[in-house]
C-alpha positions as CSV (number, residue, x, y, z in Angstrom):
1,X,16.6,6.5,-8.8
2,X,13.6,4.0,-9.4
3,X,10.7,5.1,-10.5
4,X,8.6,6.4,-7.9
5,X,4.9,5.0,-7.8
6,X,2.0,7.2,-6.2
7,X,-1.5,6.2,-7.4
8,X,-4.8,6.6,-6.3
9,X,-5.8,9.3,-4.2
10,X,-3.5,11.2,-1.7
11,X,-4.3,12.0,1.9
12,X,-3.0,14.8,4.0
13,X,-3.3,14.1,7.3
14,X,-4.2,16.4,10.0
15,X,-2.1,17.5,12.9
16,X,-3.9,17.1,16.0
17,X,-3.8,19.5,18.7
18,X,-4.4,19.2,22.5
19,X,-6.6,21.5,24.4
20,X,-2.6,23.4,25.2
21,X,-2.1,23.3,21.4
22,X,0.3,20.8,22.3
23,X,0.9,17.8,19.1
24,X,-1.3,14.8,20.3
25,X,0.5,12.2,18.5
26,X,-2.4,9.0,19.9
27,X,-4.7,11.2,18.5
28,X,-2.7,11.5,15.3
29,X,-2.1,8.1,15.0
30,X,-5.7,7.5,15.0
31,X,-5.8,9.3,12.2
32,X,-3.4,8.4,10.5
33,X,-5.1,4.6,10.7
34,X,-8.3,5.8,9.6
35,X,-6.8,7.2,6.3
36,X,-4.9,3.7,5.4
37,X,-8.2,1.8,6.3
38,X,-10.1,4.2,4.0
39,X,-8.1,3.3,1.3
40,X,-5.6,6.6,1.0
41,X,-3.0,5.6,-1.8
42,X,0.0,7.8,0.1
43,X,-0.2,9.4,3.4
44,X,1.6,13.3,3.3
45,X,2.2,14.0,6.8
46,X,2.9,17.4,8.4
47,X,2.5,19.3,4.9
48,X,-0.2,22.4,4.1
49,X,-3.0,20.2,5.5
50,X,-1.0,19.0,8.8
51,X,-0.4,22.9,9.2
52,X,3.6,22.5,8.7
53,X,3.7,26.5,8.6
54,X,2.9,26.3,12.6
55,X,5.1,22.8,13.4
56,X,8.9,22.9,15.3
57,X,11.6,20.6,13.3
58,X,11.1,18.2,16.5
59,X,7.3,18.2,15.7
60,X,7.8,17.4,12.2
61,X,9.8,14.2,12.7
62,X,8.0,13.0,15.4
63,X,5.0,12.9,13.6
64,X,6.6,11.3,10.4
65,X,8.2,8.9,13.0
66,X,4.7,8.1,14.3
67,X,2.8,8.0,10.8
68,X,5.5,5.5,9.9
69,X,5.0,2.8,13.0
70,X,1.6,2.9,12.5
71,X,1.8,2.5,8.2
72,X,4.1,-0.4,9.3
73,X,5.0,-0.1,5.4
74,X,1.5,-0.2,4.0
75,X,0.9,2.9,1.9
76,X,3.9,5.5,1.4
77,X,4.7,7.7,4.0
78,X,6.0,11.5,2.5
79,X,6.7,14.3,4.7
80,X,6.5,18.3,4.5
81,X,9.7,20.2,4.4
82,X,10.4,24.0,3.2
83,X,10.4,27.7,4.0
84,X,14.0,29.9,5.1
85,X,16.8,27.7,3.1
86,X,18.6,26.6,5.9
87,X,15.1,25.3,7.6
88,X,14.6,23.6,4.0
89,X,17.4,21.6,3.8
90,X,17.8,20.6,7.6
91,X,13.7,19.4,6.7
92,X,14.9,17.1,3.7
93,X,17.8,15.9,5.9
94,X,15.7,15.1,8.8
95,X,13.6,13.2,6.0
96,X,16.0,11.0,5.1
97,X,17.3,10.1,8.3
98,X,13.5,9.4,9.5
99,X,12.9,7.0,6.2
100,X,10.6,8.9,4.8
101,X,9.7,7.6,1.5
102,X,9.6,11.4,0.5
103,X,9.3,14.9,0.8
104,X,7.2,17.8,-0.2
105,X,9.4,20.7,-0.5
106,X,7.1,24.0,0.4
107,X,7.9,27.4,-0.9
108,X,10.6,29.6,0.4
109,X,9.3,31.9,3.3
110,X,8.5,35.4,3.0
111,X,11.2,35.9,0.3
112,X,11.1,35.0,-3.6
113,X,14.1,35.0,-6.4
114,X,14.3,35.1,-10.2
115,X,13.3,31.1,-11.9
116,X,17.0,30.3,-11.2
117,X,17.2,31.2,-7.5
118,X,14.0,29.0,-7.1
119,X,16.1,26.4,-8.8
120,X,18.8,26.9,-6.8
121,X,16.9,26.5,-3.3
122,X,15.9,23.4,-3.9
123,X,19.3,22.5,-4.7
124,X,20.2,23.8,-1.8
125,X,17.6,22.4,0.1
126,X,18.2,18.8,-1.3
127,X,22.2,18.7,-0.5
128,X,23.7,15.8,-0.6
129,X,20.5,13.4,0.4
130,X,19.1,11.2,-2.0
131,X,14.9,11.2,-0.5
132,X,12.6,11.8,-3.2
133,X,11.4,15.2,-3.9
134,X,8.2,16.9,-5.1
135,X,8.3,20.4,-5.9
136,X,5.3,22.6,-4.6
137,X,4.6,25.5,-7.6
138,X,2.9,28.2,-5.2
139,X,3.0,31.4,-3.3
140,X,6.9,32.3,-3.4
141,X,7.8,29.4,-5.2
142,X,6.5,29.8,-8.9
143,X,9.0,28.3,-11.6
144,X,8.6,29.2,-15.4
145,X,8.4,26.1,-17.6
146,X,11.8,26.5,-18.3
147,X,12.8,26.6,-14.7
148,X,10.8,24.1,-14.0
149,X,12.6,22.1,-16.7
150,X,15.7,22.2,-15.0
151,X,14.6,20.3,-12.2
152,X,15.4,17.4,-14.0
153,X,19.2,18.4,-13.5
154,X,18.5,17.2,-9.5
155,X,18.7,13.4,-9.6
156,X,16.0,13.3,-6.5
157,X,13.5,15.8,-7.8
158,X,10.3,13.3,-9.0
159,X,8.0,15.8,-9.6
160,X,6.3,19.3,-9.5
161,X,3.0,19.6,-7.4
162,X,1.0,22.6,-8.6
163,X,-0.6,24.8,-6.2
164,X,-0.7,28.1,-8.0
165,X,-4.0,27.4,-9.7
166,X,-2.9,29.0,-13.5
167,X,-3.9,25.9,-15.8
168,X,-1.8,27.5,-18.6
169,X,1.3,27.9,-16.8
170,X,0.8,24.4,-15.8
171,X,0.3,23.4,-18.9
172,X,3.4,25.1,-20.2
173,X,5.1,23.2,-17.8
174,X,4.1,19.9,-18.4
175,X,4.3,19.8,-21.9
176,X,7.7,21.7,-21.9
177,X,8.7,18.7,-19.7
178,X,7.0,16.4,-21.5
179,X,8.8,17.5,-24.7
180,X,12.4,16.5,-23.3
181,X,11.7,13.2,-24.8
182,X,13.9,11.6,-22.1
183,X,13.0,8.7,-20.2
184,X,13.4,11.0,-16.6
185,X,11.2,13.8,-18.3
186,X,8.7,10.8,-19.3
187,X,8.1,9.4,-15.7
188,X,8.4,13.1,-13.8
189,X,5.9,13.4,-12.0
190,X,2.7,16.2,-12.1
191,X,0.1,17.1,-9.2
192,X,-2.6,19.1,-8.7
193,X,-2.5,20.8,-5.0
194,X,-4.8,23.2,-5.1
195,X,-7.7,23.6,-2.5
196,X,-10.6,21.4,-2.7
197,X,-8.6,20.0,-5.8
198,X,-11.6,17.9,-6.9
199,X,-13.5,21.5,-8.0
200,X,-10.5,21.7,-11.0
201,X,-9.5,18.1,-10.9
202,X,-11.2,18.2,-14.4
203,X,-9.5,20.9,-16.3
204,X,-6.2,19.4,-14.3
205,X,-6.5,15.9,-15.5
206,X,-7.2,16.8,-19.1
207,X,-3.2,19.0,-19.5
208,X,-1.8,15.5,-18.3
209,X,-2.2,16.0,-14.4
210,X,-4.4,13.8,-13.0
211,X,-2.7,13.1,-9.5
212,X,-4.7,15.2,-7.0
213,X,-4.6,15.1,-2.9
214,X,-7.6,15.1,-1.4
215,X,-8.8,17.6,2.0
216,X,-11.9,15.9,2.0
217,X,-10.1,12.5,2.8
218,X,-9.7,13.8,6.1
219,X,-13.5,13.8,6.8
220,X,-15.9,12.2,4.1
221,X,-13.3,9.5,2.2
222,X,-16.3,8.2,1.0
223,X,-17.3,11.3,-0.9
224,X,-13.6,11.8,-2.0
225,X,-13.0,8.1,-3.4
226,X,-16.2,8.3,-5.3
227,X,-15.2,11.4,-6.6
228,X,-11.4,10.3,-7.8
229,X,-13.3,6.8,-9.3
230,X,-15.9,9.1,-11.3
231,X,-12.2,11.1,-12.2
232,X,-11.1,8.1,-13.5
233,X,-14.0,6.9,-15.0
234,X,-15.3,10.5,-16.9
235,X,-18.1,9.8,-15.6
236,X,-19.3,13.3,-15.4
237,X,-22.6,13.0,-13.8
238,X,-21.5,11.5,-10.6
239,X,-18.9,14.6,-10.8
240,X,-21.6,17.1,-11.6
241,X,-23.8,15.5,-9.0
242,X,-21.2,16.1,-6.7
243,X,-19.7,19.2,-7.5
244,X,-23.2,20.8,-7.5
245,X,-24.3,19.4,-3.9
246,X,-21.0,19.3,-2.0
247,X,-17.8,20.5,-3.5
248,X,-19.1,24.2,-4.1
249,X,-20.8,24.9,-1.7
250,X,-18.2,23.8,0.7
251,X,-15.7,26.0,-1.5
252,X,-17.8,29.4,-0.9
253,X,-17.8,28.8,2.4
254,X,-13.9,27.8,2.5
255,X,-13.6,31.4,0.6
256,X,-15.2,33.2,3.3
257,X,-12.1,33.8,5.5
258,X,-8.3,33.1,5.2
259,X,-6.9,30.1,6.2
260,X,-10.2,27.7,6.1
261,X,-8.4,26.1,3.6
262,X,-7.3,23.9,7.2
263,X,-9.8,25.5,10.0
264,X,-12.6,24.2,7.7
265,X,-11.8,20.4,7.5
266,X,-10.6,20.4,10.9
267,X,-14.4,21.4,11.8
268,X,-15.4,18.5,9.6
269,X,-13.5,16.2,11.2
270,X,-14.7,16.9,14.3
271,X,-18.3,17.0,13.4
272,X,-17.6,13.4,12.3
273,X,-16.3,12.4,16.1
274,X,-12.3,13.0,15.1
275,X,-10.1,14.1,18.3
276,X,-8.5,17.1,16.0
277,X,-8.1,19.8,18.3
278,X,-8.8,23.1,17.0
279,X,-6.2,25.0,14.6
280,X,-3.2,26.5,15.6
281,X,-2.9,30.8,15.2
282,X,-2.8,32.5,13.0
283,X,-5.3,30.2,11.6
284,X,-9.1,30.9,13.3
285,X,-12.2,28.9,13.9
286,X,-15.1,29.1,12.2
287,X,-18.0,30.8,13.7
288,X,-20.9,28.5,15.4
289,X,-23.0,29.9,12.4
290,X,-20.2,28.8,9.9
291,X,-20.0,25.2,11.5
292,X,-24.3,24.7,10.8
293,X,-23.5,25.7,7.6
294,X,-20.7,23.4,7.4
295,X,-22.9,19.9,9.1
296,X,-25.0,21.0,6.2
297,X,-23.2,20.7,3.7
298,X,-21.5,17.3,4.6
299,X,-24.8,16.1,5.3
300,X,-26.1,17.1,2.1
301,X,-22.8,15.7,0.1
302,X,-23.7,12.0,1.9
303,X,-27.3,12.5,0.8
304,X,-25.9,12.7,-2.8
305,X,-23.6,10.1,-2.8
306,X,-26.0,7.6,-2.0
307,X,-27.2,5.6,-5.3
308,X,-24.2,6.7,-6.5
């Protein structure tokens, strides 16, 4: 398999939803334009972001089947796949026969297995396609370093995106991977998919893992690309700066109920004028008081971004 290329920073789109909570794929491909434009590196459709938990397989594919007419080849196009094995693999199937350039495989639902029954579902889940795959390390689907190691044994399998949040079990990993000394354990690829990833893009990027998608993309690209060049740069006072007047306080309130993670930056979006729709259950809104707090906060992070 060629070496697969995914630079600069990573956008997860947003699944818009009617008033019916209905997929609004115009809507979506609005959105989908407005990532490209602001200069997204890759485009992840229908993933933790897209809320792929609450999509049919039919969904799924017509949004990657949208994302890519609108891409028209531009910027890669990956697409969420995972949960029961059976839904897994038909996901990575349905990937491959919709051109997808590649898939993030999501944890098995509900149920977990020792490190070689992880292995073993993505095996599963991969069959006999040949898409790329990036492993997400979360939830039900934590691999030791060694599991993670054999990976490398499945010819599709690109890389690991970590969404646990335990820097030395990453770190185990990477440098266990690292240490094959083979030219496939040399280009394998590492992520960091946690939350707001920019709050531990930091401590991520110095174990080797500097690839991080952004939820902020979705709503303030601006904030997000100066954020990943100040990454790139070590320029730690724009990052402070940052951090200090945006990224945490939009955390704490993110930690305030389950599932913001999505409701959150679906808010944002709309404060910004975005056609989103609201968030499909069991996900919630935030409260009128939360979404003040939340125009706030945006407001403040543009306020810091200027000069800078």
């Amino acid at each position: 398999m060629a070496q697969i290329e995914l630079d600069g920073l990573l956008a997860f789109p947003l699944t818009p939803f009617t008033e019916d909570l209905e997929i609004g794929l115009d809507r979506f491909a609005e959105n989908v334009e407005s990532h490209v434009a602001a200069g997204a590196g890759a485009l992840f459709v229908a993933c933790g972001t897209g809320e792929f938990s609450s999509l049919s397989v039919g969904e799924v594919a017509a949004l990657l089947a949208k994302a890519r007419e609108v891409v028209a080849g531009r910027v890669p196009v990956w697409v969420g796949a995972g949960g029961g094995a059976a839904a897994a693999r038909a996901g990575v199937a349905a990937a491959q026969a919709g051109n997808a350039d590649g898939v993030l495989l999501l944890p098995p639902y509900l149920v977990t297995g020792p490190p070689d029954g992880l292995v073993d579902y993505v095996r599963y889940a991969i069959g006999d396609t040949s898409v790329p795959v990036i492993v997400y390390h979360r939830s039900t689907g934590v691999f030791t370093a060694a599991a993670a190691a054999k990976l490398l044994d499945l010819p599709s399998v690109v890389g690991i995106k970590d969404g646990y949040g335990d820097v030395e079990a990453m770190t185990r990993i990477v440098t266990t991977i690292r240490a094959l000394g083979t030219p496939r354990s040399a280009e394998f690829l590492f992520f960091n998919g946690l939350p707001t990833a920019e709050v531990s893009a930091q401590a991520y990027a110095a174990i080797g893992v500097a690839r991080y998608s952004s939820a902020v993309h979705c709503f303030a690209p601006e904030i997000a690309h100066r954020f990943h060049r100040a990454l790139g740069e070590n320029d730690t006072e724009v990052m402070d700066a940052l951090l200090a007047g945006f990224y945490l306080p939009l955390v704490a309130l993110r930690d305030e109920t389950p599932g913001f993670a999505v409701s959150l930056v679906k808010a944002a979006a709309r404060l910004r004028g975005d056609k989103v729709g609201t968030v499909r259950p069991p996900l919630v809104e935030p409260t009128a008081e939360q979404i003040d707090r939340l125009g706030k906060i945006v407001e403040n992070g543009f306020a810091v971004l200027k000069g800078r």
